[in-house]
N, C-alpha and C positions, 0 to 999 in steps of 0.2 A: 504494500500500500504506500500510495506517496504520502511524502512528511507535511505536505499542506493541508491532504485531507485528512491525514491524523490528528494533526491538532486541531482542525475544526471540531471533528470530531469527539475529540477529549474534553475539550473546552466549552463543545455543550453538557458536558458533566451531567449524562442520567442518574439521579442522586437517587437511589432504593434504599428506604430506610433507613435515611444516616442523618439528611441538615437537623431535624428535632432531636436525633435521639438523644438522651443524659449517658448511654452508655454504649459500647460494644453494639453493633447494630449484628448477631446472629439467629441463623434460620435456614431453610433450604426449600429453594425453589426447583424447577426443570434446571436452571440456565445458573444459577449462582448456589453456592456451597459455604456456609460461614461457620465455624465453630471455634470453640476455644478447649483447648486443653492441655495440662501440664504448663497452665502458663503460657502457653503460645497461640495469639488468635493467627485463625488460618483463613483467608479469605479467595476465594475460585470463583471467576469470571466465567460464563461458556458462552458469554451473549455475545451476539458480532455486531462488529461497529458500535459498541455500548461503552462509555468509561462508566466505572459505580466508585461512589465515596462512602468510605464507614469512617464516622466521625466516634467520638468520646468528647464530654465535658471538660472542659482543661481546669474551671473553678475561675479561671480569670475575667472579668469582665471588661469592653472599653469603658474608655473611663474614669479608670479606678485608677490611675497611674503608674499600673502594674504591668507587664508582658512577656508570657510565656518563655522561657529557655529549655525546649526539649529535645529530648536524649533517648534513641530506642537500637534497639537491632532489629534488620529491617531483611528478610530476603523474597527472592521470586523465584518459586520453585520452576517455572516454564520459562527460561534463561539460559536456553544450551543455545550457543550460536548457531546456525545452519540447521536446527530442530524447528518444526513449522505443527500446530499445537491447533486441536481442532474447538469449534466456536458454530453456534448455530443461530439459525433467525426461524421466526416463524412469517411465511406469507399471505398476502388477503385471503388464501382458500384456506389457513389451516394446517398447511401443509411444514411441515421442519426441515428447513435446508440447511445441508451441512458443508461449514467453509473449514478453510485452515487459512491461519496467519504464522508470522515469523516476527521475530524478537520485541514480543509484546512488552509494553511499556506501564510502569509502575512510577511510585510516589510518595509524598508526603503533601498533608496539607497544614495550614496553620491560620489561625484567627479567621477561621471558618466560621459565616453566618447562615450564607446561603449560595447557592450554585453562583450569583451574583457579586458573592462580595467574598473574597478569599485570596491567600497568599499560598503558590503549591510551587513544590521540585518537584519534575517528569523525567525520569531515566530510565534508556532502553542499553540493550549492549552495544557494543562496540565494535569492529573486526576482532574475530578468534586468530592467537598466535599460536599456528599451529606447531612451530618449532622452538615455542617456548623464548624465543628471543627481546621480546618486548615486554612494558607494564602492559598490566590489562584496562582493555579502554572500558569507556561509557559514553553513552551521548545521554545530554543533560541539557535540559531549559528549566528557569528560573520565571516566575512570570508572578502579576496579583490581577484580580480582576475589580473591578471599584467601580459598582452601578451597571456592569453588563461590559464594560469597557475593557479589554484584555489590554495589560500594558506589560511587553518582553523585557524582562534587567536580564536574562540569555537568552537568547535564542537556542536553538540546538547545535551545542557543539560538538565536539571530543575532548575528552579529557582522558587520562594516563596516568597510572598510580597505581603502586605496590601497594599502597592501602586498599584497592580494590579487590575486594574475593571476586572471580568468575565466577559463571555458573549458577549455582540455586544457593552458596553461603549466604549465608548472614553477614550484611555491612553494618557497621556503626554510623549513624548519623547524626550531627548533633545541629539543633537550632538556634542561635542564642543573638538575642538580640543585644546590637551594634546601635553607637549614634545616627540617626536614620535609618535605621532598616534593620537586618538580622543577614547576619554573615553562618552560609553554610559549609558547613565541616565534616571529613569525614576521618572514620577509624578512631580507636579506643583512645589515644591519647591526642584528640584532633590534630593529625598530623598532615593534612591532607587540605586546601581546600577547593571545594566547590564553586563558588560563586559568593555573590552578595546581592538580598532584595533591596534594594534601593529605596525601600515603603517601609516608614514603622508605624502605620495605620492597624490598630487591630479592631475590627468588625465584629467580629464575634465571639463565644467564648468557647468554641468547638476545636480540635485540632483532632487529625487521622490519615487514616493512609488514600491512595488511588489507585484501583486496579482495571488496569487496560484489559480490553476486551482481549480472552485466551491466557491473562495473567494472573497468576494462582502464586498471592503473597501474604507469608509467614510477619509478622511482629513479636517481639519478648522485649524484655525490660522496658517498657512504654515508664518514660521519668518526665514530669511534667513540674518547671519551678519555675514561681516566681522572680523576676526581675524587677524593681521600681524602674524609673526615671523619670526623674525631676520636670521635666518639657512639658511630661502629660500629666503629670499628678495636679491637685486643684490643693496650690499651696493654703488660700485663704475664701472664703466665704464672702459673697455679696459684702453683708451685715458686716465680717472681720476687717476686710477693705474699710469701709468705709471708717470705722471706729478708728485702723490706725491712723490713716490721712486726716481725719477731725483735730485728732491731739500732735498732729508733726506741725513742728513747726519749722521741715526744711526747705528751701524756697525753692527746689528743684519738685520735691514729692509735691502729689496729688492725682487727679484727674486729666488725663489730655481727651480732647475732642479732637476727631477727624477734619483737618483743612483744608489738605489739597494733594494733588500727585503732579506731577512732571514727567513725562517720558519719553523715549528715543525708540523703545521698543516694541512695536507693534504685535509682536508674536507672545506675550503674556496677558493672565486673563485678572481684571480685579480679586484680587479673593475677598474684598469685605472694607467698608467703613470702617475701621476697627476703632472702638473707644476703650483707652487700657488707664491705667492709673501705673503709676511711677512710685515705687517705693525703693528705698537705699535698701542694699541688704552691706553693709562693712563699706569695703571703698567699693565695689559696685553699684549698681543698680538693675532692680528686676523691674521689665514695663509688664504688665499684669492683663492677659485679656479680660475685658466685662462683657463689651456683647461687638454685636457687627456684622460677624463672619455671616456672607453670603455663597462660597465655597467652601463645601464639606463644615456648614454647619454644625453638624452633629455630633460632628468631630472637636468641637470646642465648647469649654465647659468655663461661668467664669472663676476666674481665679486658675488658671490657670497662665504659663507661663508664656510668653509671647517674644521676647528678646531679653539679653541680658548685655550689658552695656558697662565694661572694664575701662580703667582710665588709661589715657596714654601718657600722663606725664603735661601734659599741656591743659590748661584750663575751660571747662567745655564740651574738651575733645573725648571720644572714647571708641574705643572697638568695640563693633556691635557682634553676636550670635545671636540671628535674625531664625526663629521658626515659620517658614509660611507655610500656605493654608492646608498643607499637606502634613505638618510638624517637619518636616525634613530642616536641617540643619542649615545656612547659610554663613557666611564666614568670611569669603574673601572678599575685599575689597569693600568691607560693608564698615561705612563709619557715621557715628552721631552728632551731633552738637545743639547742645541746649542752651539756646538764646537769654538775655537778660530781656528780652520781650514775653518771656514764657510760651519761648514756640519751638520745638521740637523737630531737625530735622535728620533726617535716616539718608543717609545718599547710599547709592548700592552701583557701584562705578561699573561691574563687569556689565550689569542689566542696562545701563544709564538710565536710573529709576531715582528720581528722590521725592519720598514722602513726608508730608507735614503734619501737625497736629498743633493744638492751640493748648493752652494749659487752662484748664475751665472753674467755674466754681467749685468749692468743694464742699463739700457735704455741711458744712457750719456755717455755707450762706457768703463766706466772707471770699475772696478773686483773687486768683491770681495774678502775676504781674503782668500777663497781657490779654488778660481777658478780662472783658468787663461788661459782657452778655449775661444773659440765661446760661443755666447749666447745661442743660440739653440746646447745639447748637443745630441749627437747620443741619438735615442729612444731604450729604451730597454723591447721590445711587447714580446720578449722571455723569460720566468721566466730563474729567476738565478739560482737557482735549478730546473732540471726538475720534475715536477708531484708536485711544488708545487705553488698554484696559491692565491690567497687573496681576501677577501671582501670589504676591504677598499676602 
């Protein structure tokens, strides 16, 4: 089968009993074979042209500021190179037609909600070395899907590695979320790796395996841990914000309102009005989401953390670790300066983006140094230029 239709294929994800389940989704159909024992769920494919996902609860939820770091042994007992592994369909009369395929394709899934919204690894074999002279390959894509929308961090490569068992072993996999994404690794002492998702969006609170149509895969030590980080966690409360910014009296802290944007870059999309509040944390400072976000909404909670702003030595000046609307990390070329006007500018030189914000009233009624409006300032959902929008 070619790899264009496979992945279409796969990535309609026919999900049989797994997006709801809380656990182990086992059972036995004509076409599919689930069981567990001794510790090891066993999950058998016979459906052609069908991918199936058996998910488990991970305990994590989005949101929470938490995200999964998992750890399993993982093999595919239908994994012999140049072995072709029989699969059936049934037709409009009824009738069971029976195919064969070759080096059926397997997985992992993570921060699984729904066939819609998920982060997966797809690995089939590789060329067989028949004389023993090479690592053993894999071919591997790395991919999230986000509203129906498939976005490739691999496409299908090859990869090569002693850490790879041939055949129907057992690999070690390991998950573990990275600043922005989660870096995939493979073998006992992550010796190996894989790739990197480029996404640390978690959607749901599901995580499991993929079994490609004709692929009959083994799991054991299924290890499921918690991870914090700080970006997504909801440091302070509506109510806690506000209490502290009442009693600061630092002439940076408070409130900013959305003012304006500037841009050179027509291929970014707004992510949102953002209205954050500015608190010191030591010599830094954290800008605070409260509300705004019209990209991936749902993804932002307030009190959560939006940029973090380190000094450079210069008065004013700071390096900014800018999250947009994605939480992905930003970094280079991103700097701040916070006016004696009480206006707040972000410049973002690689994008030629710079964002402003006003410093607004605060919660005790009394203004900042350049604002001297209403607290809630007119929204401005209309770019300032037209045809130019932003990711942030």
């Amino acid at each position: 089968m070619k790899a264009p239709r496979l992945l279409s294929l796969l990535l309609s994800l026919l999900c049989i009993g797994a997006g709801a389940a809380q656990s182990w989704y086992t059972g036995e159909t004509p076409l599919r074979r689930v069981t567990v024992q001794n510790g090891v769920l066993t999950d058998c494919n016979s459906q052609a042209d069908s991918c199936v996902i058996n998910t488990t609860a991970t305990g994590i939820n989005p949101g929470e500021g938490v995200r999964p770091a998992i750890t399993l042994d993982i093999a595919n007992l239908h994994n012999r190179t140049g072995r072709r592994y029989e699969v059936f369909t049934v037709d409009s009369a009824g009738q069971t037609l029976r195919q064969k395929v070759e080096n059926p394709v397997w997985g992992v899934v993570w921060g699984y909600r729904d066939p819609q919204n998920h982060h997966g690894l797809l690995l089939r074999a590789g060329a067989d070395d028949f004389y023993g002279y090479q690592a053993p390959e894999w071919l591997c894509t790395i991919y999230t899907v986000a509203r129906g929308d498939t976005i490739f961090h691999t496409r299908w490569k090859r990869v090569a590695s002693n850490s790879i068992h041939p055949g129907s072993d057992y690999n070690r996999l390991h998950i573990v979320p990275v600043s922005g994404g989660y870096e995939i690794l493979l073998g006992p002492e992550q010796e190996f790796r894989l790739g990197v998702c480029r996404d640390d969006r978690l959607f749901g609170d599901q995580a499991g395996i993929c079994v490609g149509s004709g692929a009959c895969v083994c799991v054991k030590n299924w290890t499921v841990t918690p991870r914090e980080y700080s970006e997504r966690h909801v440091i302070w409360s509506a109510d806690e914000l506000d209490e502290i910014l009442r009693q600061s009296h630092h002439p940076a802290e408070g409130f900013y309102e959305f003012l304006q944007a500037s841009a050179t870059n027509s291929y970014t999309r707004l992510g949102g009005n953002y209205r954050l509040a500015m608190v010191s944390s030591g010599p830094h400072f954290l800008l605070i989401y409260v509300e705004g976000a019209q990209r991936f909404g749902d993804q932002w909670q307030t009190g959560m953390v939006k940029a973090v702003l380190e000094p450079t030595g210069l008065s004013n000046l700071f390096n900014v670790t800018w999250y947009d609307a994605e939480h992905r990390p930003i970094r280079e070329g991103v700097k701040a300066i916070i006016g004696d006007n009480g206006v707040l500018t972000i410049h973002f030189s690689r994008e030629g983006v710079i964002l402003e914000w006003n410093r607004a009233i605060g919660p005790d009624g009394e203004t900042g140094t350049g604002n001297h409006g209403s607290y809630h300032t007119t929204s401005l959902l209309t770019p300032r230029y037209p045809g130019t929008y932003l990711f942030f």
